[in-house]
N, C-alpha and C positions, 0 to 999 in steps of 0.2 A: 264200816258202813251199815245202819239201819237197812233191814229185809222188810220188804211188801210180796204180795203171792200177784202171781202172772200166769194163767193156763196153768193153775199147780203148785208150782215152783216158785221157789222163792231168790226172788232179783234185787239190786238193789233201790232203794230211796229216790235217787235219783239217777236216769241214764243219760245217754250221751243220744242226742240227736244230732246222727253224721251229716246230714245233708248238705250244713256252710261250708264242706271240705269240698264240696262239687258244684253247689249251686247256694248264689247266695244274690239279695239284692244292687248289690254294688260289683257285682262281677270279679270281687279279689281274692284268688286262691293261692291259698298254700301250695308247693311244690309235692308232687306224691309220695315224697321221703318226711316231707312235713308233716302232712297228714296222717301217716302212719304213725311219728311221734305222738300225734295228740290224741289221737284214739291209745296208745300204750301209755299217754299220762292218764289219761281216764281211766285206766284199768288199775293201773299203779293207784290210785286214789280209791280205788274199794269199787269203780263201776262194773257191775257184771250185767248191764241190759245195755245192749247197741241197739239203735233203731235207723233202717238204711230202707233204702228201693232202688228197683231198676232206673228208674227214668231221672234220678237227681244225675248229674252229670253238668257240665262247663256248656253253654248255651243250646245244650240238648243234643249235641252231636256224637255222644258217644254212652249206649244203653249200658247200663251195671256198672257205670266209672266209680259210684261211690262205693258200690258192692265191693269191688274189686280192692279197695282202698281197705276196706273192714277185712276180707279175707286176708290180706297181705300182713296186716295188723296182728291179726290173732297168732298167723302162723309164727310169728318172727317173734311177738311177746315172748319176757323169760320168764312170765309166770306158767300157773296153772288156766289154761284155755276153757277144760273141760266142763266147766258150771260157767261158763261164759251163754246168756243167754241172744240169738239177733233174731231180731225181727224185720220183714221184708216187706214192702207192698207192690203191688203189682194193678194193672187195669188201665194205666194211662199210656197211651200210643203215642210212634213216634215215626212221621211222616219224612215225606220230600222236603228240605232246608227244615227241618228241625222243625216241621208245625206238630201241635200237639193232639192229640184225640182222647179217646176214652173207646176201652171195649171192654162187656163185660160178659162176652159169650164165655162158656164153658170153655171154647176148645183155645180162642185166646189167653185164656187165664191158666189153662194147662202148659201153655208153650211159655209162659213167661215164669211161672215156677218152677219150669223145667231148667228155664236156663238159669237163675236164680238159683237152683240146688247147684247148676254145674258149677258158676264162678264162685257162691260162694265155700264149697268143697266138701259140700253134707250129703248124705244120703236123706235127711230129709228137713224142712223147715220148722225150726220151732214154734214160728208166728207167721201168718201170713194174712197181712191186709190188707181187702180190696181199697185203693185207693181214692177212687173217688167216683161216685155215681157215675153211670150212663146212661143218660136219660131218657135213649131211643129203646130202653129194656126195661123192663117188670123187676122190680126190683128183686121180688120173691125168686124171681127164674134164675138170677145174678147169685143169691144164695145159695141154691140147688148146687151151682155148679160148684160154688165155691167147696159145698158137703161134698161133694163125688172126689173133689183134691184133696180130704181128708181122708174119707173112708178109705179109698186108694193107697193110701198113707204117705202120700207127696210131703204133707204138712199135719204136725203134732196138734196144733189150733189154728183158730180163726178169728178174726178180728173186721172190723172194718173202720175207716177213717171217713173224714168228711161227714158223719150221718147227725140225720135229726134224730127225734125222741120215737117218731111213725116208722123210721128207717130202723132204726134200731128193734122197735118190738118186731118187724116185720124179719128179723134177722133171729130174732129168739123162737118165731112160730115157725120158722124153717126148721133152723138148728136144732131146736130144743132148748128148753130151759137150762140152764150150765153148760151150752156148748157155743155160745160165742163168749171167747176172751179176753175180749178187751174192744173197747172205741178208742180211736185215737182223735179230738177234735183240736183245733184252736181254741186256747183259752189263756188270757193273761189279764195284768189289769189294762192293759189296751184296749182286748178283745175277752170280754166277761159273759159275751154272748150266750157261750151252751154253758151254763149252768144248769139249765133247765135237763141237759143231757149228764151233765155230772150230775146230780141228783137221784136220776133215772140210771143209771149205771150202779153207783149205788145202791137204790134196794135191789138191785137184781142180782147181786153179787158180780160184776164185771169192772174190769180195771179201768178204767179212765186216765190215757195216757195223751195228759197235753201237749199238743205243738207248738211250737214260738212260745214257749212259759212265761219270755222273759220280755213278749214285746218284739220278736223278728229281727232278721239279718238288716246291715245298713242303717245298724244306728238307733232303733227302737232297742235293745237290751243294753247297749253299753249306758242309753239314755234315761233310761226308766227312773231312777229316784231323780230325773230334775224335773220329769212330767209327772210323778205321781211321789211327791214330800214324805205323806205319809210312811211307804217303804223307807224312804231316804233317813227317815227319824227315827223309825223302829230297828232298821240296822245302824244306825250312830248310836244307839244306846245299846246295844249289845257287843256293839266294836266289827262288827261286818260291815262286808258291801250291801246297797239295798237291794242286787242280784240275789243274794243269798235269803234277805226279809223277803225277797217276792216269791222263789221255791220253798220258803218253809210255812208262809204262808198256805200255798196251794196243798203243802203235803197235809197243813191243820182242817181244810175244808173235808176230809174225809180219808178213813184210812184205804180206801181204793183207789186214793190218785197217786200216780208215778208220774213225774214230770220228764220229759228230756229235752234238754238245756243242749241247742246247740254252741259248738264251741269248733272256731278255724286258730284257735292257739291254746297251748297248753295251759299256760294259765287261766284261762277263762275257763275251762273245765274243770279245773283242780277247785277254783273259787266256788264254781256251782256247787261241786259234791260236798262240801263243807255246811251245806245246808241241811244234808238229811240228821245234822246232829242237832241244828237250831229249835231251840223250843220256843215259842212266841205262848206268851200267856194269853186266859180267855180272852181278857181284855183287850189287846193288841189285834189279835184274831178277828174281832167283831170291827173294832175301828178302822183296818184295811179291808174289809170287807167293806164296808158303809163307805171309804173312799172311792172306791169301784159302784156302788151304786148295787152294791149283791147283800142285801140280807136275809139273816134264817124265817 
């Protein structure tokens, strides 16, 4: 498996986004022995970046299910664990019959990385990203706290997901220049939106780790080369799925993207990782681009 650098270190090309194993659009989970399998075929395939949160879980009833699900994984894998990188997010709440919130106070976001280090079974987080704005807070104050879980040493980096281009510099005048490690946004040919955010992550040296790569749970990734040809063509001429033209695409848009390709079956993960060896020439490059409506 091709290495990209992440807070440092170097992860693989492509990672495994857990979350279809706990939460997905169509409501159909794997068995938690299942699950475990598919996170150990990810690994077994060269993946060493898991990317998990408290709050993915089976219709929100139960906090760190998918944590729980990655813990379980790594311990039981027959490989080597120890350069296995995960990443966490934290900041979205979890009410009476499972309604959702957002809190981005310091001392909430201390208790949820607290449990976070307990289930997943670290003395500290490799990654930790606030999940998704709180609107009723200053963003910059949301950052503060985030630094005080660093300095602390709860968490190695910092990251944060959901952000604009404003969101993000407002995360670098906190942090410091090279001390947020990564955005994680939605970005696929579905959803081409934050490019404006991949670009901007890009000069600033920061990793840009898309979500739904492939087009989302319930049928947008298994779907994608019959709503977008293009992919569908540039993988029939290479002999791939056009899952694998849509991640190798993303990886050509810039060496700072790492994609993670959720997967609820082994297969579907093993096909992803098979991407970070795809070479798509300039050419191919610019024309799935220009089919998304994204040019340089």
């Amino acid at each position: 498996m091709k290495q990209r650098t992440l807070a440092g270190r170097q992860v693989s090309a492509i990672g495994l986004g857990a979350m279809p194993l706990s939460m997905n659009n169509d409501k159909q989970y794997p068995s938690f022995e299942d699950a475990v399998a598919t996170v150990h075929a990810a690994l077994d395939a060269g993946v060493t970046l898991i990317d998990t949160a408290d709050i993915y879980a089976p219709d929100g009833e139960e906090m760190g299910h998918n944590e729980r699900i990655v813990a379980e994984a790594l311990r039981t894998w027959d490989g080597d664990s120890s350069d296995i990188f995960v990443a966490t997010k934290g900041g979205i709440t979890l009410g009476e019959g499972g309604a959702k919130g957002r809190d981005g106070s310091e001392a909430y976001l201390r208790s949820a990385a607290e449990k976070s280090l307990e289930i997943l079974g670290v003395d500290q987080l490799d990654l930790y990203q606030y999940h998704r704005p709180d609107r009723t807070r200053v963003y910059a104050d949301i950052m503060k706290g985030l630094k005080s879980l660093h300095d602390g040493g709860l968490v190695r980096a910092i990251g944060i997901s959901n952000a604009s281009v404003e969101e993000i510099q407002i995360a670098l005048d906190v942090l410091g220049e090279g001390n947020l490690a990564s955005v994680q946004n939605e970005f696929s040919p579905k959803h081409p939106g934050s490019i404006d955010e991949l670009r901007f992550c890009a000069a600033h040296d920061i990793t840009f780790l898309p979500w739904s790569p492939l087009g989302g749970t319930g049928g947008g990734a298994s779907s994608v080369g019959d709503r977008f040809s293009a992919f569908r063509e540039v993988g029939d001429a290479h002999g791939v799925s056009p899952q694998q033209a849509v991640l190798a695409w993303e990886l050509a848009l810039d060496p700072h993207v790492i994609p993670i390709p959720g997967a609820r079956r082994a297969a579907s993960i093993t096909d992803s990782a098979k991407a970070a060896d795809l070479e798509l020439t300039s050419e191919e490059v610019t024309r799935l681009s220009e089919s998304v409506a994204i040019f340089d």
